[in-house]
N, C-alpha and C positions, 0 to 999 in steps of 0.2 A: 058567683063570678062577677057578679056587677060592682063587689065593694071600690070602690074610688082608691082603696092605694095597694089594689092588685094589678091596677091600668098600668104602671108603669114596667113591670114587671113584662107584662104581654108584650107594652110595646117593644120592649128587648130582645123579645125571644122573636117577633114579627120582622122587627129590623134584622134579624142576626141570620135569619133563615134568608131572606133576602138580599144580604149581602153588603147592606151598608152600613157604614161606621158610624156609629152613638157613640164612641168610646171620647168620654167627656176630657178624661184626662190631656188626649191629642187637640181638644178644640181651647183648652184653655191660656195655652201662649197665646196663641191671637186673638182671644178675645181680652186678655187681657193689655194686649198690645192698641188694639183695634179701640178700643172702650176709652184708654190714655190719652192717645193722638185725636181722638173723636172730641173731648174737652177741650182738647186745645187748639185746636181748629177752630169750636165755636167761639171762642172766646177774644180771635183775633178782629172783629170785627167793633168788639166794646175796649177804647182806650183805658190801660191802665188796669186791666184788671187781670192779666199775669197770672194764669194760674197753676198753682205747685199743687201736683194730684201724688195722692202717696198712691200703694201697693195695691190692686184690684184685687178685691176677693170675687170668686167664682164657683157659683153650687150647682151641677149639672141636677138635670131630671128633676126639682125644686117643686114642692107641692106648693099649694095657693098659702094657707097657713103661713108654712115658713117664708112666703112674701108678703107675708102681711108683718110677721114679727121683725123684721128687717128694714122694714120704711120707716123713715124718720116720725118722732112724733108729733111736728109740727112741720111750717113748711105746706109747699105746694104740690099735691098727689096728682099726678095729672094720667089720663086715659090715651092708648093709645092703638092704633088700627091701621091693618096693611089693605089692601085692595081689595081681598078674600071674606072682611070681617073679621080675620085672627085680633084677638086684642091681646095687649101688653100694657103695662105700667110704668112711669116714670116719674121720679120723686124729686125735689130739692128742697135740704134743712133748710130751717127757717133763714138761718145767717147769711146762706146764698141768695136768697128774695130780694133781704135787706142789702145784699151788696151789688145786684144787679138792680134795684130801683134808682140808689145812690149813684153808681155810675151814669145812668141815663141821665137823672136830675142834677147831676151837681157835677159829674164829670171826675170826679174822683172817688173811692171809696172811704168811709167814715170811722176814724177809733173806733165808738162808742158801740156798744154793741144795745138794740133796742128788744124790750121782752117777747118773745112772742107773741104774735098775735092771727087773728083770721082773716085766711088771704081774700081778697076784694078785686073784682074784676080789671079795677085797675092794675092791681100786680099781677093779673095773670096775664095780662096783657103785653105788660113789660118783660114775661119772662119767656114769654111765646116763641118769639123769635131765635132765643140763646137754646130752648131745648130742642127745636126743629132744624137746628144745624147738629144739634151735637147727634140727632139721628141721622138727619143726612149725611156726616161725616163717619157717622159708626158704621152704614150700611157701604160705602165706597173701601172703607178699612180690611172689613170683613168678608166683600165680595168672594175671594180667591179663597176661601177656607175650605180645605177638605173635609166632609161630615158635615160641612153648616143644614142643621135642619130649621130654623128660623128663619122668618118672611124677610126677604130682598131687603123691601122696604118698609119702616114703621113712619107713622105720622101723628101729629100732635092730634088728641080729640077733646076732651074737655079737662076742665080741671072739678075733682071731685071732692065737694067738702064733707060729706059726711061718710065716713069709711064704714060704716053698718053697709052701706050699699054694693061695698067691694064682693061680695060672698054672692050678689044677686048680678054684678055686674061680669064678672069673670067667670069662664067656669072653670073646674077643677078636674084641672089635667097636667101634663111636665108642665114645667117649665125651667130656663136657664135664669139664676138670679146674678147680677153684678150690681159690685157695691164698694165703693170708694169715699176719703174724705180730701174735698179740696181745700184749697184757701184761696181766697180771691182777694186780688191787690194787698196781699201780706196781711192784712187785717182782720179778715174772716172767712173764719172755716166751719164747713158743714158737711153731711153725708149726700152722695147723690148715687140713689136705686135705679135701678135698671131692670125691668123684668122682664124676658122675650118668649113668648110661647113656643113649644118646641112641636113638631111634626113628623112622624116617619115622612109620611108622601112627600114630604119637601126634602126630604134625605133623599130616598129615593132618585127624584125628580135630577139633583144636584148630579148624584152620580150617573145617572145612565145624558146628564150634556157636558159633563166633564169631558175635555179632550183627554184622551188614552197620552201617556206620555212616551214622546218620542228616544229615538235613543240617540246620543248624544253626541254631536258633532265636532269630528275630529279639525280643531280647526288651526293645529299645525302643519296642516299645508298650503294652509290660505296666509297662515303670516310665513312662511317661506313666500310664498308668491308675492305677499306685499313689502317684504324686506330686499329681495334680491335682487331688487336694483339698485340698493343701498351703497356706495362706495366704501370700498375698504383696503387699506393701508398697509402693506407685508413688508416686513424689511430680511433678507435673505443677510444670516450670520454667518460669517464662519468661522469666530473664534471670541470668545472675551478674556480679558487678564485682567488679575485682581492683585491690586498694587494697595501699595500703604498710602494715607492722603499726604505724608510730606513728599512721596515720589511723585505724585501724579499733581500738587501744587508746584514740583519743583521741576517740571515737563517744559520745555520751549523747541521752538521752531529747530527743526533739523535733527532733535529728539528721536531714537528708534525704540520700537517694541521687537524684541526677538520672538520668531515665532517658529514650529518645524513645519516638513510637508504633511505630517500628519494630521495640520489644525486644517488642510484643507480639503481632506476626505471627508468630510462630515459637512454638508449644509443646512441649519435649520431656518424655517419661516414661520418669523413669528409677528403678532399685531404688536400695537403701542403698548399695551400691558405687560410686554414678554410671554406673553401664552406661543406657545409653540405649536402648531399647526399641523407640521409635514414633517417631514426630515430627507434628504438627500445630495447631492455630488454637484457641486462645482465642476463646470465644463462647458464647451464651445459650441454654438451652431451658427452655421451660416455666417462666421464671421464674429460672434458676437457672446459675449459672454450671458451662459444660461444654468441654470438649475433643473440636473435631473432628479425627478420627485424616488423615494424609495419609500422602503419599510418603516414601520416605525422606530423601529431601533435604527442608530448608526453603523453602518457597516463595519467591522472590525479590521485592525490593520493587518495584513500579511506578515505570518511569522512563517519563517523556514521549517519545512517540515527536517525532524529529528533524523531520517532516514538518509535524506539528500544531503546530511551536512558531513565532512570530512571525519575519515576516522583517524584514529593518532599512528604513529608508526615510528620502530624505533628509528636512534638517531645515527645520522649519518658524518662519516668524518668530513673534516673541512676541505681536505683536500682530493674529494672524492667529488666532490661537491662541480655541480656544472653550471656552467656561467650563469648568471641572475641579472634578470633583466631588470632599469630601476628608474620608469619614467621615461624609458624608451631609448636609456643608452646603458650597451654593453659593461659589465665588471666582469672581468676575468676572474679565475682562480689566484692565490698568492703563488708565485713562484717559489719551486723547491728550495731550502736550504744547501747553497754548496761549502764545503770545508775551503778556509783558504790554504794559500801555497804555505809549501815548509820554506823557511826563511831560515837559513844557515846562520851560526853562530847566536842564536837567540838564547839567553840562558834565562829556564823558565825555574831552576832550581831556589828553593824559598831557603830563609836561614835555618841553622841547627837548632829545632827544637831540643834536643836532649840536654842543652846546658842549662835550659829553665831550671829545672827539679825542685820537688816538692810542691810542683801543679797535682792541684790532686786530679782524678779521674773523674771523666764525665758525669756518671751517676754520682758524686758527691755533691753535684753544681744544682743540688732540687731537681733531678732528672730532666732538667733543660736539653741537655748537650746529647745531639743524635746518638743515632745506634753506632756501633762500627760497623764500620763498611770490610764481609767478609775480604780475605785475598790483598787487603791494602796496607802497603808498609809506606809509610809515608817520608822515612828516610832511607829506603834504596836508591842507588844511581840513575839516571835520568838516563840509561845507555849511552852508544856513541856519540853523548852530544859535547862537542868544544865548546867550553864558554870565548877560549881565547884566538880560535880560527878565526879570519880573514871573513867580512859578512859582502861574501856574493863579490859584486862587480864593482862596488862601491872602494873609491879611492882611500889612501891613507891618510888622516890628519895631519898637518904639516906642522915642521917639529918647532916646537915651543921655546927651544934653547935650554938652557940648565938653570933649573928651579930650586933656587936654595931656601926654604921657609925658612934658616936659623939666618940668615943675612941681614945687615941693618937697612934701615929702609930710611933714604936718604943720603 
């Protein structure tokens, strides 16, 4: 059980039994996030040198080996240490040296890209400062991680030129490996290692000062409270008409809208949007024209019930019929038909049809000509009537003298 890569294994089953989270895949947004911003944080203090960091790779639980095969092969390998003694690693390609020397001494970074070569106290010197932010910034980054089991804080320790040393310097146990390639001032790009010792007891530790998370606060009634003395605008409708635009261009003073009493059972309240609010009646209080609030629907208009309304019933003659009131003045009935007086000597007799002949008979006429009227002779005598009697009280025409039509005239 002492082989060195069964350690990791235990630590798994040690952390799991205990409760807290290793699970690398959950810490790797934010270290990858964390690692990004941690670059370029440092880098805001050296003009010009703008750095474009591509995609972080991230190896959870990482033996010592595969952080050795992972640092650059030139470049400055530097040592690093939290409070505790934990040590970690931090690397930059050669290119990044070259581009952080340059910035310092010249103020800008340089085409030319110069060979490798070994780094010398003076570049560790100049690079001292750029990797001790980019830890201070990665440890402020990563603060809030849930499952961080890596120290708080790392710190710059020496820069290591012989890596034979690394296997007697480090020991071998997890670790989290990050590893990205920058470019500095567009010009030069290099890989920059990252490697953080990992620890259950720092898991652990994380999770039993973790605040327990609360439950979450309703806080629409705080913005009701801070909205409600907000002023707002109703306008009380009670009717719209939709007109064509040459009508309502062609609208002037003294103009009317027909409207019935039906448009003013319904009142809606609505804001400057037209969103409709309420709905309710048009009506009076206290003098004063008011809005009673109702349902959401509009009330519906009164229709006569079916039962209440008149039934039919036959017809009645006209002259049965009893006075009719019409807007509050009397119309009588029509007065009866009376026959008038017989008027003596009246001759009602028509001429002799029978001399016509060869009228043909009714039904010859395309069945126009009525029915016969049974009982009716149409040339019988009119009875006792005188054509030539004396009519009534009425005086004689007074005589003409002797009328000869054959007489000359003149």
């Amino acid at each position: 059980m002492s082989d060195p890569d069964t350690r990791p294994v235990l630590a798994r089953i040690v952390a799991a039994h205990l409760g807290v989270g290793t699970d690398g895949a959950k810490l790797e947004p934010g270290l990858q996030t964390g690692f990004t911003r941690a670059i370029r944080r440092a880098a805001m203090p050296f003009a010009t040198l703008s750095p474009q960091v591509a995609e972080v790779t991230v190896m959870g639980e990482a033996r010592l080996k595969d952080a050795l095969d992972a640092l650059p092969e030139h470049g400055l390998t530097a040592a690093m240490e939290d409070e505790d003694g934990r040590r970690g690693l931090i690397a930059l390609d050669h290119p990044l040296v070259d581009a952080l020397i340059e910035v310092q001494a010249t103020g800008h970074v340089e085409d030319s890209d110069q060979p490798p070569r070994k780094v010398t106290r003076i570049d560790e010197a100049l690079c001292r400062d750029f990797i001790d932010l980019i830890l201070g910034s990665f440890a402020q980054e990563t603060a809030d991680l849930e499952g961080r089991d890596w120290p708080d804080r790392m710190r710059y320790g020496s820069n290591i030129a012989d890596r034979v040393q690394l296997n007697l310097l480090m020991p071998d146990r997890g670790y989290r490996l990050l590893r990205t390639s920058v470019t500095l001032g567009g010009r030069k790009t290099g890989a920059v290692v990252l490697l953080l010792p990992c620890d259950p007891a720092l898991g652990r530790r994380w999770a039993l000062a973790a605040p327990r998370a609360e439950a979450p606060v309703d806080w629409s009634a705080q913005m009701l409270s801070a909205l409600g003395a907000a002023p707002m605008t109703l306008d009380a409708v009670l009717m719209r008409v939709t007109l064509p635009l040459g009508e309502v261009e062609a609208l002037g003073e003294g103009d009317m809208l027909p409207f019935d009493h039906s448009d003013l059972s319904t009142v809606t309240l609505e804001d400057e949007t037209a969103h409709v609010f309420a709905r309710g009646a048009l009506g009076q209080l206290s003098g004063k024209r008011a809005v009673r609030l109702g349902g959401d629907e509009a009330a519906p208009v009164a229709v006569p019930d079916a039962a209440s309304a008149p039934t039919a019933t036959a017809m009645t003659p006209v002259s049965q019929l009893a006075p009719m009131e019409m807007g509050g003045q009397g119309i009588a009935a029509p007065p009866p038909i009376v026959p008038g007086p017989n008027v003596p000597g009246l001759d009602m007799a028509g001429p002799d049809m029978a001399g016509l002949g060869g009228l043909p008979p009714g039904p010859a006429m395309g069945g126009n000509a009525p029915a016969p009227m049974d009982g009716f002779d149409p040339n019988a005598p009119m009875g006792g009537f005188d054509p030539n009697a004396a009519m009534g009280d009425a005086a004689p025409a007074a005589a003409k003298g002797d009328f000869d039509p054959n007489a000359a005239i003149g």
